[in-house]
N, CA and C of each residue as an Amber inpcrd file, in Angstrom:
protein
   474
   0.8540000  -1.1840000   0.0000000   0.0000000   0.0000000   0.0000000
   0.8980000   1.2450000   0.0000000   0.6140000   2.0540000  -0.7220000
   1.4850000   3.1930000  -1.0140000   0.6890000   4.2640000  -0.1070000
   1.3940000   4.8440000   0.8320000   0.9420000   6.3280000   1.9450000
   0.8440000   7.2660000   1.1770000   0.3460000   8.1820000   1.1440000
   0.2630000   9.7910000   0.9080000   0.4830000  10.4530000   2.3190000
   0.2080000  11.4690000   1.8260000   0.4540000  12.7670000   3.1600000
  -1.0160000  12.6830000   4.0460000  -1.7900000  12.6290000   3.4370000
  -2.7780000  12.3580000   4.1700000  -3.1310000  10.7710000   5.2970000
  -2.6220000   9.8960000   4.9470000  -2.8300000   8.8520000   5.4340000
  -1.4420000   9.1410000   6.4480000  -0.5450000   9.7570000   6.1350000
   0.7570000   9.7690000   7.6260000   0.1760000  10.9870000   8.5260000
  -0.8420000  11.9970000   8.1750000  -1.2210000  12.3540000   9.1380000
  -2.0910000  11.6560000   9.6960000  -3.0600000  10.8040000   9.3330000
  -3.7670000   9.8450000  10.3620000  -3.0640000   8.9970000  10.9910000
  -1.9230000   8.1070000  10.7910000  -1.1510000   7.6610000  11.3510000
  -0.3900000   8.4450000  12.2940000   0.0690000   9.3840000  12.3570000
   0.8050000   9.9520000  13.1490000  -0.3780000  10.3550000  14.1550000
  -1.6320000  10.8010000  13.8660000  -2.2070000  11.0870000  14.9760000
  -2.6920000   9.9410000  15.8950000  -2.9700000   8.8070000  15.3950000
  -3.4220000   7.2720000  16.0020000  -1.9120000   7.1900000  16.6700000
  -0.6530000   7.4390000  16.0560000   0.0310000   6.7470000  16.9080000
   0.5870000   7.7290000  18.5560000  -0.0370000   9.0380000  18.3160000
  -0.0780000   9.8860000  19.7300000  -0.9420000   9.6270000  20.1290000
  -2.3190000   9.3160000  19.9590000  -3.4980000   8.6430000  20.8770000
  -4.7330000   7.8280000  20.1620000  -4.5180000   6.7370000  20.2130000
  -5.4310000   5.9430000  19.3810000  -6.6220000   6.1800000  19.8030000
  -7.1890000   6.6880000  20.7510000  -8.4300000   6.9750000  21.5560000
  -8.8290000   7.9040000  20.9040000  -7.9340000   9.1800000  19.7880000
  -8.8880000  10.1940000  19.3900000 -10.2420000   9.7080000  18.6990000
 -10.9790000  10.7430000  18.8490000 -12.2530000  10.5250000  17.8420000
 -11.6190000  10.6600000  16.4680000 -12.6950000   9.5680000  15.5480000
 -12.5790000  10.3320000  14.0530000 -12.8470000  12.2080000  13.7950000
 -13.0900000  12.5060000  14.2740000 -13.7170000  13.4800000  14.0310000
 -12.4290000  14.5080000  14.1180000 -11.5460000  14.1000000  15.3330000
 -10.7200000  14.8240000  16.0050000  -9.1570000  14.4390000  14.8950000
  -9.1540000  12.8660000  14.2580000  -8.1320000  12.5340000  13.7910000
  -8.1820000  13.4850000  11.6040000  -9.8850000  13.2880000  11.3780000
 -10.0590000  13.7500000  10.3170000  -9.6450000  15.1670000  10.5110000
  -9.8980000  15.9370000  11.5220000  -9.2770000  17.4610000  11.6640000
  -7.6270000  17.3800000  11.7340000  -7.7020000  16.5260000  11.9630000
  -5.6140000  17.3100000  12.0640000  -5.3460000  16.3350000  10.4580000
  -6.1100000  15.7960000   9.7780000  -5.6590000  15.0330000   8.6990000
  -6.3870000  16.1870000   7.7070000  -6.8000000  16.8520000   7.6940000
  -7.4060000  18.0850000   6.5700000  -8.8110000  17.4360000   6.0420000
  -9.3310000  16.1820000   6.6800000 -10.5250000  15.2000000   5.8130000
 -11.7760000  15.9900000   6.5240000 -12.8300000  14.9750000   6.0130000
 -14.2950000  15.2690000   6.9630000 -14.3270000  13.7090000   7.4800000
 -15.3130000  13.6840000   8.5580000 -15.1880000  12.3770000   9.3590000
 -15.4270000  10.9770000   8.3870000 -16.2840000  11.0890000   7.1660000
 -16.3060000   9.5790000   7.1440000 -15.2480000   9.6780000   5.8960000
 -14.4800000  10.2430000   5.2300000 -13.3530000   9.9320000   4.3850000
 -12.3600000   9.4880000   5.3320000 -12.2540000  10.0390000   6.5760000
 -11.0920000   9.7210000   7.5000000 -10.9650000   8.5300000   8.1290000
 -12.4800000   7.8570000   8.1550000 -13.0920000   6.4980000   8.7680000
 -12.6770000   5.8070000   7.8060000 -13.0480000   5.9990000   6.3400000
 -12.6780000   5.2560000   5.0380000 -10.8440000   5.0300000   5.2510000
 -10.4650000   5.7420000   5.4020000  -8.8950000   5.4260000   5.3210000
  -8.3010000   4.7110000   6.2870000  -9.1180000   4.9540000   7.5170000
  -8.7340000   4.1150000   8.7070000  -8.8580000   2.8860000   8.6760000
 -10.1380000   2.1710000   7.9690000 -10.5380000   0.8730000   7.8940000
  -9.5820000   0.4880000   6.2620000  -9.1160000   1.2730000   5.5780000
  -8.2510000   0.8020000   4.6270000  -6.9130000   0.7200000   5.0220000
  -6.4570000   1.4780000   5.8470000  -4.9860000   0.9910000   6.7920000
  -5.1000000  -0.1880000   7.6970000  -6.1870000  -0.2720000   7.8850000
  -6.3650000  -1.4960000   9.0020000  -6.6650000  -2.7230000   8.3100000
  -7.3260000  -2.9470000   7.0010000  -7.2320000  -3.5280000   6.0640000
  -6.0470000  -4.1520000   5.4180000  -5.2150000  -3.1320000   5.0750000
  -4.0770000  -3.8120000   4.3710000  -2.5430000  -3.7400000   5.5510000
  -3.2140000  -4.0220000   6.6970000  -2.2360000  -4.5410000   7.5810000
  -1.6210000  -3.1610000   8.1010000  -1.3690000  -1.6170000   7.6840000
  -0.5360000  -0.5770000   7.9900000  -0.7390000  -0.9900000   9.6720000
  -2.4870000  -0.7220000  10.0000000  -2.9370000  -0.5160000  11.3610000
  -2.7530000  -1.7850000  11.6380000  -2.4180000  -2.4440000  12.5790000
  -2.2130000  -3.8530000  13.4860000  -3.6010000  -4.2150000  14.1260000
  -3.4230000  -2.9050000  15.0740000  -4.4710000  -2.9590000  16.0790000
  -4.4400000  -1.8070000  16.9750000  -4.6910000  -1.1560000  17.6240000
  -4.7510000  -0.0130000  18.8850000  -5.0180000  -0.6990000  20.2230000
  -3.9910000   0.0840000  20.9410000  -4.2440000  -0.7330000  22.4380000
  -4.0450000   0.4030000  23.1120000  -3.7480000   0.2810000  24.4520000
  -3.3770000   1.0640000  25.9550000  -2.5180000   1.1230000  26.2310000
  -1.7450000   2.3720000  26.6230000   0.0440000   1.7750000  26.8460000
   0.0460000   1.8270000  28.4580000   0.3670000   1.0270000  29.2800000
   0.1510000   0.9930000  30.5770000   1.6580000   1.3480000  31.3110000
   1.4690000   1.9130000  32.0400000   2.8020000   2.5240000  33.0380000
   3.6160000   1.1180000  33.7240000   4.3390000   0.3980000  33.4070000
   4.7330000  -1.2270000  33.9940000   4.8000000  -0.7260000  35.4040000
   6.0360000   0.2950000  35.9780000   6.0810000   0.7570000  37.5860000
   4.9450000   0.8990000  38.1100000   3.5840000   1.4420000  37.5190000
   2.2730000   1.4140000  38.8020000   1.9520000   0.1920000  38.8380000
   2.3100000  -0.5700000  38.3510000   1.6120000  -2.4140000  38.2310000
   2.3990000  -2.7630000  38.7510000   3.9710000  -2.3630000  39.3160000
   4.6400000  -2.9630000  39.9840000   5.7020000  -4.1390000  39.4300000
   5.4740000  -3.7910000  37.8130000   6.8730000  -4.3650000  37.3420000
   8.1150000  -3.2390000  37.2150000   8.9010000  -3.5820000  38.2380000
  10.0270000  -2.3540000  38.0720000  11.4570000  -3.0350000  37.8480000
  11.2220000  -4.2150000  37.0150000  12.3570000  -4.7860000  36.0100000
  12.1110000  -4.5720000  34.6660000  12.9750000  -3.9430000  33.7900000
  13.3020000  -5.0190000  32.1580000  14.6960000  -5.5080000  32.4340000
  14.9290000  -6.4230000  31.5660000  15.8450000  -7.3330000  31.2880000
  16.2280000  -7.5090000  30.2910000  17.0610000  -7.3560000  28.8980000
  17.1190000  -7.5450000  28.1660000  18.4860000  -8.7610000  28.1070000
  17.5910000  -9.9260000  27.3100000  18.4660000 -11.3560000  27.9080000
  18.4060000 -11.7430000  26.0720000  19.8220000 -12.5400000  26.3650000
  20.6310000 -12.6590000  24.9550000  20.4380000 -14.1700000  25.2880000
  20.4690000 -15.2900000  24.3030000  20.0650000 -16.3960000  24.2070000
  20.8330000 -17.0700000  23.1220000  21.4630000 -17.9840000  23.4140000
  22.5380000 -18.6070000  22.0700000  22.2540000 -19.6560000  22.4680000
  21.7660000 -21.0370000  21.3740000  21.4250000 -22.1590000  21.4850000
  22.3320000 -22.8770000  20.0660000  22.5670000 -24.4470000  20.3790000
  23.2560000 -25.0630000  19.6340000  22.6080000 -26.0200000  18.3660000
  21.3390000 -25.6900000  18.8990000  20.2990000 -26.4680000  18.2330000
  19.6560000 -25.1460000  17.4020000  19.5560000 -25.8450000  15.6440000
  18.8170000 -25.0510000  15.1860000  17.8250000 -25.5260000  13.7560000
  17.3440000 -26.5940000  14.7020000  16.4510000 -27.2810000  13.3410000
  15.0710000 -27.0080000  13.6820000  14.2270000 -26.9360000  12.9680000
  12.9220000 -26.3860000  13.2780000  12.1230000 -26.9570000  14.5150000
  11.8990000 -28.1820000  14.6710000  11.8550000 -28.8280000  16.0840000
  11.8910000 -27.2510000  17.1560000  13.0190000 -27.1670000  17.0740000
  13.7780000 -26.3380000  18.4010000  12.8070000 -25.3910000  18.1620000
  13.0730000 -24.5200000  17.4430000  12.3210000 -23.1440000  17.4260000
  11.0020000 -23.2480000  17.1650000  10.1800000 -24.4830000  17.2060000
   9.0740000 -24.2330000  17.0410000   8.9750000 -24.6070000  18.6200000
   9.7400000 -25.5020000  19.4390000   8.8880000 -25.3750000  21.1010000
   9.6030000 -24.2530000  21.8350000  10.7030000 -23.6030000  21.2420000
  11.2090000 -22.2570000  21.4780000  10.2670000 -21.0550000  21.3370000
   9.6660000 -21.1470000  20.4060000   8.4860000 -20.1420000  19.5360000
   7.1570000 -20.3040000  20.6310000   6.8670000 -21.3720000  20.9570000
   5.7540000 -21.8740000  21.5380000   6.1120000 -21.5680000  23.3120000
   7.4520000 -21.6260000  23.7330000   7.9040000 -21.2980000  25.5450000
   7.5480000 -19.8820000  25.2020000   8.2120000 -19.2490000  24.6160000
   8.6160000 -18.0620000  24.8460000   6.9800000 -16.8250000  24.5650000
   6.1390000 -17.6040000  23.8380000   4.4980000 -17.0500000  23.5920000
   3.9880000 -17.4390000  24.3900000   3.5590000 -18.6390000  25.5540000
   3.2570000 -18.9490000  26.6700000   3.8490000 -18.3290000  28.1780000
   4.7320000 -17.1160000  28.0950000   5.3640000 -16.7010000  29.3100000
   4.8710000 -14.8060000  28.5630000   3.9360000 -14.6100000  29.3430000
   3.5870000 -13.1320000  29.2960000   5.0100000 -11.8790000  29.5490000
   5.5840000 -12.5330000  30.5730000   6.5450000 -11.5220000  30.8820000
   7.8420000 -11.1640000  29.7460000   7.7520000 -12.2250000  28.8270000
   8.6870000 -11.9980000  27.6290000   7.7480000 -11.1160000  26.8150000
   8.3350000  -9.9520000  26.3660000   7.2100000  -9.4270000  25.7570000
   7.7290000  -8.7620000  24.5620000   9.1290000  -9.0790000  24.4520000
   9.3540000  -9.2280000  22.7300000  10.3380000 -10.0190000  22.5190000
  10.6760000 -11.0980000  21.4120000  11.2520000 -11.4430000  21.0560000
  11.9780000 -11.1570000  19.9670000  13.7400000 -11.1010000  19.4510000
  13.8610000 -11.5580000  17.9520000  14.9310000 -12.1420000  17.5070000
  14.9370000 -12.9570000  16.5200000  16.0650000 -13.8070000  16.3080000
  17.0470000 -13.0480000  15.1900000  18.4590000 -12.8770000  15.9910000
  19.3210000 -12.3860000  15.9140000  20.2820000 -12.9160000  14.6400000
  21.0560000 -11.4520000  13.7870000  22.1370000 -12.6220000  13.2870000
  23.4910000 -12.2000000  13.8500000  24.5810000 -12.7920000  13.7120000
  25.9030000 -12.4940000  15.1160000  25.5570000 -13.5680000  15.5740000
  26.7290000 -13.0320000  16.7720000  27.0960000 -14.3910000  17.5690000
  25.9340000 -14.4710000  18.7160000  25.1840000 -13.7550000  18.5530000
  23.8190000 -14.2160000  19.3500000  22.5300000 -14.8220000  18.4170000
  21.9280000 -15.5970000  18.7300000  20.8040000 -15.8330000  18.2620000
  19.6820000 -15.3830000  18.2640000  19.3460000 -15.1630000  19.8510000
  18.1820000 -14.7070000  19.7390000  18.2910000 -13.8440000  21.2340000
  17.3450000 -11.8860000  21.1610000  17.2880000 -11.3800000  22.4080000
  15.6780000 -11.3680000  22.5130000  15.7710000 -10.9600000  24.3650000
  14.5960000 -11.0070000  24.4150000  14.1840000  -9.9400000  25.2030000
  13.5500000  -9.4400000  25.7310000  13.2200000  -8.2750000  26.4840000
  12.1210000  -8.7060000  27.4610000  12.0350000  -8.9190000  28.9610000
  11.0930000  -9.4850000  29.9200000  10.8200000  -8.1040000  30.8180000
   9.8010000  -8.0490000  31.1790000   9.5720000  -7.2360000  32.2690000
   8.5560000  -7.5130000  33.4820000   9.3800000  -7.7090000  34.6580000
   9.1850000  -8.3690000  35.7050000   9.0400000  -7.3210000  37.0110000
   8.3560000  -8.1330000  38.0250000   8.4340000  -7.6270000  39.1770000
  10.2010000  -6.8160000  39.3750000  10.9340000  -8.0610000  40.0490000
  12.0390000  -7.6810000  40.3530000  12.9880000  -8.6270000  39.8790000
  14.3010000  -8.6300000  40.4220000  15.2470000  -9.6650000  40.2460000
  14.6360000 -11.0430000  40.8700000  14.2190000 -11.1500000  41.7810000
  13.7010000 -12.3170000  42.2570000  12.8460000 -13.1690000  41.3540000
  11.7460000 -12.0690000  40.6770000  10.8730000 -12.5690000  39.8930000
  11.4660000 -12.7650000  38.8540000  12.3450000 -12.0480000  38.2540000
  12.9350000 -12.4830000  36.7090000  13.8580000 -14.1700000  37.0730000
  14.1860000 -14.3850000  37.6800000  14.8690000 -15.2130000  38.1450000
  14.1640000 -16.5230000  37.7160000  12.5570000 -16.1850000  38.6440000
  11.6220000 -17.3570000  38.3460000  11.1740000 -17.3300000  36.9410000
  11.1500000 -16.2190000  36.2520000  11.1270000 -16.5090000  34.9160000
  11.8970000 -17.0930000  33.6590000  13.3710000 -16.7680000  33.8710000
  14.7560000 -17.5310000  33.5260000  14.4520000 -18.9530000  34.4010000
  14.0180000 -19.5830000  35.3290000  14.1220000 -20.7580000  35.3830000
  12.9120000 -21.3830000  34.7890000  12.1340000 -20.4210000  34.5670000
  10.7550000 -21.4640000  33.7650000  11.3190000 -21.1940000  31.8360000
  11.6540000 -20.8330000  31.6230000  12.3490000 -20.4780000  30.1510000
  13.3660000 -21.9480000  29.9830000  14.4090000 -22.0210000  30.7360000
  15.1200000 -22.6720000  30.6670000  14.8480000 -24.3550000  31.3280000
  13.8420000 -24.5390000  31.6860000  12.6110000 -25.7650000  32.0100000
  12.1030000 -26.0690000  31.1520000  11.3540000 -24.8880000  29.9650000
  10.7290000 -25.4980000  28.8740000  11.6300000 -25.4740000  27.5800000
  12.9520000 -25.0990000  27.5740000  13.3070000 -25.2710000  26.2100000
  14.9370000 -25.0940000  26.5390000  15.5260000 -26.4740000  25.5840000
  17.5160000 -26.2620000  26.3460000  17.7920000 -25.4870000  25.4720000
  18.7570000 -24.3170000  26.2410000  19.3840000 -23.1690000  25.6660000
  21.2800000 -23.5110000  25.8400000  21.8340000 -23.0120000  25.4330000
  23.3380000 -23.2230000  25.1830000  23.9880000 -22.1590000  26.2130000
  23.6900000 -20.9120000  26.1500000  23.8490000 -19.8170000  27.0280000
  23.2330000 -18.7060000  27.0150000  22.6440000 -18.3370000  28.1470000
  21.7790000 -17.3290000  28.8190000  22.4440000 -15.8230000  29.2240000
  22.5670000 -14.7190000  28.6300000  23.0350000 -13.7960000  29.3940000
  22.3650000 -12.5170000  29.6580000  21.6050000 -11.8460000  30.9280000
  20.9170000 -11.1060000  31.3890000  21.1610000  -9.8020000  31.4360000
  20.9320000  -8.5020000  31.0200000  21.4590000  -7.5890000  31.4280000
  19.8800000  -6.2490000  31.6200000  20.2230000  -5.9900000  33.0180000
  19.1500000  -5.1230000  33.7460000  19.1700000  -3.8510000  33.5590000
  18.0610000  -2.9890000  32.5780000  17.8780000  -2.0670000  32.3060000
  17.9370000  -1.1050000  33.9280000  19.1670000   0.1080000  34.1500000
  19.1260000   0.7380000  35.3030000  18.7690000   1.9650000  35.0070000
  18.3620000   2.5490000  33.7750000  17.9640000   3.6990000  33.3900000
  16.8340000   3.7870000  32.0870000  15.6460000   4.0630000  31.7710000
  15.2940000   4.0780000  30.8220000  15.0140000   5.3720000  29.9440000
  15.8320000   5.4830000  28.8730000  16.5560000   7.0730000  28.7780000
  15.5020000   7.3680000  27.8960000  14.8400000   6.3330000  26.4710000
  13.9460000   6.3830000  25.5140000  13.1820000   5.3130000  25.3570000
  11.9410000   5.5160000  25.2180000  11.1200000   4.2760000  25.2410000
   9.9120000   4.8810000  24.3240000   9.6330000   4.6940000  22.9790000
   8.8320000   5.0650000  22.1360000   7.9110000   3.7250000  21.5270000
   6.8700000   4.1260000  21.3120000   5.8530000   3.0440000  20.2550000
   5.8060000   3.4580000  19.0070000   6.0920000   4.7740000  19.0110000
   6.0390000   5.7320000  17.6170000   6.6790000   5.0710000  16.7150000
   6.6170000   4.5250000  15.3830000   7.1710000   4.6730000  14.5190000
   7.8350000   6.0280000  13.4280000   8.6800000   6.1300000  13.3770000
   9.1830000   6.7770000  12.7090000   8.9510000   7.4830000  11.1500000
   7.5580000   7.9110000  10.7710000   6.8410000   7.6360000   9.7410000
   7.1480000   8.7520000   8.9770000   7.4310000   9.9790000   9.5550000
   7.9710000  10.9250000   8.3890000   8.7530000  10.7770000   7.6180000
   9.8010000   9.7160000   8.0420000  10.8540000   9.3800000   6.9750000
  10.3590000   8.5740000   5.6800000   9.0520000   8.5130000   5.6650000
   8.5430000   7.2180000   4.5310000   8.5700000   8.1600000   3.2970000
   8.9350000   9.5880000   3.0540000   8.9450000  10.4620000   1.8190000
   7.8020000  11.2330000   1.8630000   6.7850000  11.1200000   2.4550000
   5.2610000  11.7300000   2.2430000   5.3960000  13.3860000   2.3970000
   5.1670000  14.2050000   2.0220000   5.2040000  15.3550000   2.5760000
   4.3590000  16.2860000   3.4890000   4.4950000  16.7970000   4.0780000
   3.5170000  17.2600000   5.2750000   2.3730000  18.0770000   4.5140000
């Protein structure tokens, strides 16, 4: 699907608050409400839109870990990565995965209570699927943390 300028201003406004009204997203996009509805259900159509969710604060819920854990395994025939694929979608607290190329395979990003709790999560990871080597490293500052995609760069003009 090819963007125009008009469709990256609806995008850009969904991706500062998916909660706006049409009404509110067709005004900062130059449309009237149901051309703006039309484009929305055609981005969401051809996959642009995923889905819209809630971005929740992890510290008021009381996860005040990430972890970003590096994973190198010796095994790499489909077998593996499909009950690899299948641990790692069954444990909520992993909440992104991707398979790496380098001398790592695959990182992951968990966000947990604390060290204690990540702990119990590295031992249920490594219960459901043999890994080669595990290495953990604890986010102590979080300097940038965006959902935004980067969409002005796609050429469109404002």
């Amino acid at each position: 699907m090819r963007l125009d300028a008009i469709d990256i201003k609806i995008l850009r406004a969904l991706q500062e608050d998916a909660s706006l009204a049409v009404e509110e997203i067709a005004q900062r996009a130059g449309l009237s409400k149901t051309p703006c509805w039309r484009r929305i259900k055609l981005l969401e159509a051809a996959g642009v839109i995923k889905k819209r969710v809630a971005l929740l604060e992890q510290r008021a819920l009381g996860l005040g870990a990430t972890v970003f854990v590096t994973v190198r395994t010796r095994q790499h025939e489909a077998d593996w990565l499909q009950k690899f694929a299948s641990a790692v979608a069954q444990m909520p607290e992993i909440v992104d995965v991707y398979r790496l190329s380098g001398d790592v395979d695959y990182m992951l990003r968990v966000v947990c209570a604390d060290i204690t709790d990540y702990d119990r999560v590295y031992r249920e990871l490594i219960r459901r699927v043999p890994l080669a080597d595990v290495s953990s490293s604890f986010v102590m500052e979080e300097i940038k943390h965006t959902t935004e995609l980067p969409i002005h760069e796609l050429g469109a003009d404002d």
